[in-house]
C-alpha positions in Angstrom: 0.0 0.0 0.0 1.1 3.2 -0.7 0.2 6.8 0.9 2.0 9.8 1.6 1.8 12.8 4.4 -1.2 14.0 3.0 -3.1 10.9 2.0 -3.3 7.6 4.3 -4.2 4.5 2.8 -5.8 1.3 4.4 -7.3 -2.1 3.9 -10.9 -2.7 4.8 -11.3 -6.2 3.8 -11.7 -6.2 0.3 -11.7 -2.4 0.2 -9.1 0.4 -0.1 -10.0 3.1 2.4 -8.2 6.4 1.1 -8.4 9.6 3.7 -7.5 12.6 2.6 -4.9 13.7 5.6 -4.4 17.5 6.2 -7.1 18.0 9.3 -5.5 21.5 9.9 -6.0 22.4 7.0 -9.3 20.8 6.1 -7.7 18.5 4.0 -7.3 21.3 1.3 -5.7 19.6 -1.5 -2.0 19.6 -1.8 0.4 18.0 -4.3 1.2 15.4 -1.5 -2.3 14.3 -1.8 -2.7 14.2 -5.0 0.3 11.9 -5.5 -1.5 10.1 -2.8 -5.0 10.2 -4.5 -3.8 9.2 -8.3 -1.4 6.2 -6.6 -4.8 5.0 -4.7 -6.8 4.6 -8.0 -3.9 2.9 -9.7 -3.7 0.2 -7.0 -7.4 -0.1 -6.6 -7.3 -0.4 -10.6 -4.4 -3.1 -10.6 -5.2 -5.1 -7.5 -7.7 -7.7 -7.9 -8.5 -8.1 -4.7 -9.5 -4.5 -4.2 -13.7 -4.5 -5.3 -14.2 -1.3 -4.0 -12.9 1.8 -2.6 -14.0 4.5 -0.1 -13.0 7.7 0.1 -13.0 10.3 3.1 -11.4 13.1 5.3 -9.3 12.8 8.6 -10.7 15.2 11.2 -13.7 17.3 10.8 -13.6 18.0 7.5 -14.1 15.9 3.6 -12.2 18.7 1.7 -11.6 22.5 1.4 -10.4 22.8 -2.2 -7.0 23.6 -3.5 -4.4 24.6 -1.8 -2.9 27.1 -4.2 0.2 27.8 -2.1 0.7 24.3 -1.4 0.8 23.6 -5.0 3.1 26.0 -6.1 5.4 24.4 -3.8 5.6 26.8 -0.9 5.9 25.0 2.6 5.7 21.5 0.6 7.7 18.4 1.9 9.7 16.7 -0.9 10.6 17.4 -4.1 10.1 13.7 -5.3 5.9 15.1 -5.3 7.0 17.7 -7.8 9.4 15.5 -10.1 5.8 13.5 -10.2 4.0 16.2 -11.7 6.5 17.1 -14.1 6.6 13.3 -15.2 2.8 13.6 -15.5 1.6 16.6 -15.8 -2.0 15.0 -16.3 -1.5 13.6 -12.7 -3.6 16.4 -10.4 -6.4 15.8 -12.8 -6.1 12.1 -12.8 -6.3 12.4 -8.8 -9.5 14.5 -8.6 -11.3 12.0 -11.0 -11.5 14.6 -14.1 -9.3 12.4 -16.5 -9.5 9.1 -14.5 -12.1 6.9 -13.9 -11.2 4.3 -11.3 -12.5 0.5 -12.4 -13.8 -0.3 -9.0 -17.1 1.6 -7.4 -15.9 4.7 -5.2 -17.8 4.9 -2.4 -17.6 8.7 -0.9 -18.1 9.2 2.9 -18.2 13.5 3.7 -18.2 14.5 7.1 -17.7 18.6 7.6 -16.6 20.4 5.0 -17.0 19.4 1.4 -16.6 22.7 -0.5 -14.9 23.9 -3.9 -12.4 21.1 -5.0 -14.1 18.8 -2.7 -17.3 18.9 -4.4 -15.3 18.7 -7.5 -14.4 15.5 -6.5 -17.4 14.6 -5.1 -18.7 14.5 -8.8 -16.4 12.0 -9.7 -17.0 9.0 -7.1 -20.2 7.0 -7.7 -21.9 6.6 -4.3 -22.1 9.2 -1.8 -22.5 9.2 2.1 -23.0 12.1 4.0 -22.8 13.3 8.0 -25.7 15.7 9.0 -23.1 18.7 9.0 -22.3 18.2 6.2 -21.7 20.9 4.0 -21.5 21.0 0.0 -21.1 24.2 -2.6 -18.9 25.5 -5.5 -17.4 28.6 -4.4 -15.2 29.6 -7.1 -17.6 32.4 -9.0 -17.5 34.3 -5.7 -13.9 34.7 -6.0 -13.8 35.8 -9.2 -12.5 31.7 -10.2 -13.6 28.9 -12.5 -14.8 25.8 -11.2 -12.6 23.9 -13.8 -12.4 20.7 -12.1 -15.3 19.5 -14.2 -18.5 20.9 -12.7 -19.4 22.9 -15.6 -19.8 19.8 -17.6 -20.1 17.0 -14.8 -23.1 18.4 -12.0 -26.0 19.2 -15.1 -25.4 15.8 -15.7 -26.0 14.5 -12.1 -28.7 16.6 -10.5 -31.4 18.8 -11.9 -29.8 21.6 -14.5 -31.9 24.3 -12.7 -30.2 23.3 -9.5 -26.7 22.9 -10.9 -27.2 26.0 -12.3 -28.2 27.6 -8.7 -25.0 25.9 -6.9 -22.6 26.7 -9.7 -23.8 31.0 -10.2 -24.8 31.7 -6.7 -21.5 30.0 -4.8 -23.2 29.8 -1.9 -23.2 26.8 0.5 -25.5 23.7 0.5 -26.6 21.6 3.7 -26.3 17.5 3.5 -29.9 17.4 3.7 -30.4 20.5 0.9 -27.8 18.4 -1.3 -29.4 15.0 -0.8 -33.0 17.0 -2.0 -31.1 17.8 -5.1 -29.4 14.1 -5.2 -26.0 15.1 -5.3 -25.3 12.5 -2.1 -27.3 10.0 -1.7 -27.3 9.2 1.9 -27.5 11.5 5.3 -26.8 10.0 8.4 -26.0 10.9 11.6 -22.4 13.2 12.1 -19.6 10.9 12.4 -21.1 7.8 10.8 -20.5 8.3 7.2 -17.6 6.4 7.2 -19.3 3.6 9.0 -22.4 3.5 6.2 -19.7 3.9 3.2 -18.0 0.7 4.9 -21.6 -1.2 5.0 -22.7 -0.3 1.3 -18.9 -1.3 0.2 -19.0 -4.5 2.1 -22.6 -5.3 0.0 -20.9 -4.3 -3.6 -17.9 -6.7 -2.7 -20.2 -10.2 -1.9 -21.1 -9.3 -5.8 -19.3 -10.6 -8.7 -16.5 -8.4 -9.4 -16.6 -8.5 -13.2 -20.2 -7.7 -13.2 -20.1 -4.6 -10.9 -17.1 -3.9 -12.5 -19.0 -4.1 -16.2 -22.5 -2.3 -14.8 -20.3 0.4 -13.7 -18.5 0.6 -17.1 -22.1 1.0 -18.7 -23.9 3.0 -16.9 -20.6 5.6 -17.5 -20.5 4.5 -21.1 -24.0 4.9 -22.1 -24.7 8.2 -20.2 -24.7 10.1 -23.4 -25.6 7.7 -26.1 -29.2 7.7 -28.0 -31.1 4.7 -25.8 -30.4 2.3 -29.3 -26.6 3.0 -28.9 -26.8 2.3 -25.1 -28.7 -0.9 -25.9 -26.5 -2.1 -28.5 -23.5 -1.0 -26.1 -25.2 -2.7 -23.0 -25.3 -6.2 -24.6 -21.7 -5.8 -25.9 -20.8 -5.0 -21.9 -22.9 -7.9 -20.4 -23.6 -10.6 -22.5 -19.6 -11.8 -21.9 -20.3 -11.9 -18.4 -23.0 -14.5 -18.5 -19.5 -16.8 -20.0 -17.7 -16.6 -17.1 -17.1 -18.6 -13.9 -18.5 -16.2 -11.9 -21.7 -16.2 -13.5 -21.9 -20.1 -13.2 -20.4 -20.3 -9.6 -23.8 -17.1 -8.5 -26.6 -19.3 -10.2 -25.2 -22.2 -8.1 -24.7 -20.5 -4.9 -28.5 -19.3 -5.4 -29.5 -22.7 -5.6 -27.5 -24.4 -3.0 -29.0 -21.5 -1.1 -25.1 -20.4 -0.1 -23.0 -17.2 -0.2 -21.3 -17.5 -3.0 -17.5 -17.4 -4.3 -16.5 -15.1 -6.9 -12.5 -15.4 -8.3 -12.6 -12.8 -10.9 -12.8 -15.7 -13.7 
């Protein structure tokens, strides 16, 4: 497992836990994390054993935004972090989830803060948990900023455009309950426990076979913006494969025998 300073990495079973680690700063992103963040998708990506990944915030908080003078490299630990970039320069946007879509589901769990680059990200993980405290909004208009992270294009796409419209011009701050109304998270729960619930929803995504959630995440993605013919035609080219494989024979038998079944990815 990897990590750095700024990004702590566990194993949850069969899920990667990545926590976004800068509590004093409300875990406002640096290029620590980042490096952190892209490194955590690659291993969820390339580990088999990985079926799903959850994503949080050490302290009070899920994210801040950028850290602009973290970035530039002001007060940052280790220029290895910045040889990275300039080997990748795509890398900060492969960490945020604009140019990188990890294979696995990516299970958000907010607590606090969750505000500028945070929602950014938010856009880009597939299930989302919230704490009652919660709070959600794109800030950047009322600094005179761009929300270029993607939630121009990404947030008419997942909630209502009138709405997306609202949060992206007004830049004003959304409750957990205001921002599940809207269905940007999907589930509130009591301050503290988000963590707890994203743990419980991965645990029921990993008893599943992993190269069918893997595929039904690929096409809902895929299809998102096709004409409903293409995304039939594109859906059967995703899932009839999958009724071929072991894992398919190995559920129908398990559902029989009236058993839990075991999936091995083949």
């Amino acid at each position: 497992m990897g990590g750095t300073e700024h990004l702590t990495v566990q194993r949850e079973g069969a899920t990667l836990v990545l926590t976004l680690n800068r509590p004093e700063a409300k875990n406002a992103l640096s290029l620590p994390m980042l490096v952190g963040l892209y490194d955590g998708w690659i291993e969820a990506d390339e580990d088999d054993a990985i079926r799903s990944i959850v994503l949080t915030g050490a302290g009070d908080a899920f994210c801040a935004g950028m850290d602009l003078k973290a970035l530039a490299g002001r007060g940052m630990e280790g220029q290895q972090y910045r040889d990275r970039l300039k080997a990748d320069p795509d890398l900060h946007w492969k960490a945020m989830l604009r140019h990188h879509r990890p294979r696995k589901p990516v299970i958000a769990a907010v607590e606090g803060h969750c505000v500028a680059g945070g929602t950014e990200i938010l856009q880009g993980t597939d299930i989302r948990v919230a704490g009652e405290s919660a709070t959600f909004g794109l800030f950047e208009v009322k600094r005179g900023l761009f929300p270029i992270g993607g939630s121009t294009v990404r947030l008419q796409r997942q909630i209502p455009r009138t709405h997306a419209l609202e949060m992206l011009l007004t830049g004003r701050p959304y409750s957990a309950r205001e921002a599940a109304g809207i269905g940007l998270v999907g589930h509130v729960v009591p301050d503290g426990t988000a963590r707890q619930k994203a743990l419980e929803i991965a645990e029921q995504i990993n008893a599943c076979g992993p190269l069918a959630v893997e595929a039904v995440k690929a096409s809902v993605y895929e299809t998102a913006e096709m004409t409903e013919t293409e995304g039939l035609a594109a859906e059967l080219t995703r899932g009839w494969p999958i009724f071929d494989t072991a894992d398919a024979k190995e559920g129908s038998r398990a559902f029989t025998e009236k058993r839990p079944p075991v999936y091995r990815r083949a």
